[in-house]
N, C-alpha and C positions, 0 to 999 in steps of 0.2 A: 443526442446521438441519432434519434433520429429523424434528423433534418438536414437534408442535403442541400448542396449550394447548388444556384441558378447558373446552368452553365451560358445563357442568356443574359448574365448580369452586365449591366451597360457600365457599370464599376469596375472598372477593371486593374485601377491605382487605389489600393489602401494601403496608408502609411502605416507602420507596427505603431509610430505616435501619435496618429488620430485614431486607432484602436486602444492605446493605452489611454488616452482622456478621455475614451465612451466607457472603459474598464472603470477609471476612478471615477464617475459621474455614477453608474449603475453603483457600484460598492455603499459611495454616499448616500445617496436620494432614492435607489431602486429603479427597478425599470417601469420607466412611465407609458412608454410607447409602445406597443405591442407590437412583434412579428406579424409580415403577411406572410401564409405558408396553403401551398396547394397539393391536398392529397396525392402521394403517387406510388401506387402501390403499396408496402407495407412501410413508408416513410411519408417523408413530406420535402415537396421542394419550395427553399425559400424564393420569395417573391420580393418585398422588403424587408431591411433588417440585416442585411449582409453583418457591417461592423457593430452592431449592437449584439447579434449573435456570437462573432470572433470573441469580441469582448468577454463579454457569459462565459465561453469557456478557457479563457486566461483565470477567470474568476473559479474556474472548478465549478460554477453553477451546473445542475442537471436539468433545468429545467426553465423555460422562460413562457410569457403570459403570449398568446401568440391566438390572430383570427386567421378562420379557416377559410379560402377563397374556393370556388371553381376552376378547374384549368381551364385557362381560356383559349379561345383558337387562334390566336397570334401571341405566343407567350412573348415573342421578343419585343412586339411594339407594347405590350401594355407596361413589361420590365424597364423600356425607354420611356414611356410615358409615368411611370413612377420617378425616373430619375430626372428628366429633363431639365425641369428647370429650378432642380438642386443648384445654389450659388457656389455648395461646393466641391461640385464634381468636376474634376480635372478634366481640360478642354479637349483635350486628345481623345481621353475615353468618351466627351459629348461626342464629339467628332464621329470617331469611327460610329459608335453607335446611330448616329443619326446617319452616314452614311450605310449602314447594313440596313438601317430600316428604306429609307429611299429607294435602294436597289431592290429590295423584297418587292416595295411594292409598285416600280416602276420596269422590273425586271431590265434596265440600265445599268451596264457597266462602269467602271470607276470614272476614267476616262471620255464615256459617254456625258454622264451626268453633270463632269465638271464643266467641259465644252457647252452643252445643251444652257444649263445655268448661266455662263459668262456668257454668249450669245444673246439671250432671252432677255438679260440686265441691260445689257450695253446698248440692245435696241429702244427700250424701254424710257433707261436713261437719256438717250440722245432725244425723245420725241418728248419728253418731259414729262413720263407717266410712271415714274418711281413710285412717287408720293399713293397713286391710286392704286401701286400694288401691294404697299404696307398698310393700307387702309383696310386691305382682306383680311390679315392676321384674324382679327376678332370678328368677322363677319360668320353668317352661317355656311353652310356646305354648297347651299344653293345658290348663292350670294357672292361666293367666292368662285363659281363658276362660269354663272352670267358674268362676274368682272372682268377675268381674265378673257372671256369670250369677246364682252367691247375693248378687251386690250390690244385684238386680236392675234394672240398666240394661238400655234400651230398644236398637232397632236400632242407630240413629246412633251413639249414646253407644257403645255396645261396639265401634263401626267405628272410631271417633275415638280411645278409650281403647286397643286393640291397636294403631293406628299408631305412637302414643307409646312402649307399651311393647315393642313389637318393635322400636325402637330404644335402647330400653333408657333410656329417659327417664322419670321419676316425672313425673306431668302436672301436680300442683299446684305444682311447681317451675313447669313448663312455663310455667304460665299466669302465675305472680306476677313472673318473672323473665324470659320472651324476648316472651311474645307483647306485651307493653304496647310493647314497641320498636316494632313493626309499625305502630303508628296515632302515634308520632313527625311532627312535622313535618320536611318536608324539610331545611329545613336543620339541626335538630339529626341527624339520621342524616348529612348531611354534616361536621357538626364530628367525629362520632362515628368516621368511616370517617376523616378525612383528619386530625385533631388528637387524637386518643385518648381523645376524652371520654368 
């Protein structure tokens, strides 16, 4: 009770049935994994744990094994950065979430960002330097800035491109596989969230 949920949580699809198999898994086995939870005021807000928490209290538990974090000063990218590269966090919620974080820290609009990206690719691709921009993924900070620098991309595009890759995401994944979800009609992102599509 007192553990509030992250309203920053990049989960934003739990099924009541992947809550009820983290229920009968904790009933069986116990809880193995411990909540992340950050002090906030005379509670605590969850960080990790969302459905293992719900669970707990389908179970009437009072009480779950849980470490205690810092708030940190980007709660939302560390809460994306917890989730990300969950196998299985429904794409839509990757999506937006990873779109909230880009805009936070590229201060880019939806609109902007998509343009800027399929611009930036399509130049990239045509001169045959794809390959050299998925090679940053795993590079350091500095490394993936001298890169894009001999890529020569402009302001935006290197704000847009270190977003990505400071999350360690390759962007032309990015763009062929999260961001088309984002211009979804609403109710396909509703079947998508509540029917698994």
């Amino acid at each position: 009770s007192e553990i509030q949920a992250n309203p920053h949580q990049p989960r934003q699809t739990i099924t009541n049935e992947s809550i009820q198999i983290i229920a009968r898994s904790l009933e069986k086995d116990g809880q193995i994994t411990p909540l992340i939870v950050i002090p906030q005021d005379d509670n605590y807000l969850l960080l990790d744990g969302q459905r293992r928490w719900e669970a707990a209290k389908i179970l009437g538990w009072q009480t779950l094994r849980s470490v205690i974090a810092i708030m940190p000063n980007d709660l939302h990218r560390k809460a994306l950065l917890t989730f990300i590269h969950h196998e299985d966090l429904n794409p839509l919620d990757k999506a937006e979430a990873i779109f909230k974080e880009v805009a936070d820290a590229t201060s880019m609009r939806e609109e902007e960002i998509l343009t800027v990206l399929a611009t930036v690719l399509r130049r990239l691709e045509r001169q045959k330097q794809t390959s050299q921009l998925t090679s940053l993924v795993t590079a350091t900070t500095e490394e993936q800035i001298s890169g894009l620098q001999s890529l020569g991309v402009n302001e935006a595009e290197e704000k847009l491109l270190l977003a990505l890759l400071g999350l360690a995401l390759n962007p032309t994944s990015v763009k062929a596989n999260l961001m088309p979800m984002l211009s979804l009609p609403n109710d396909l992102k509703q079947a998508i969230r509540e029917k698994g599509l």
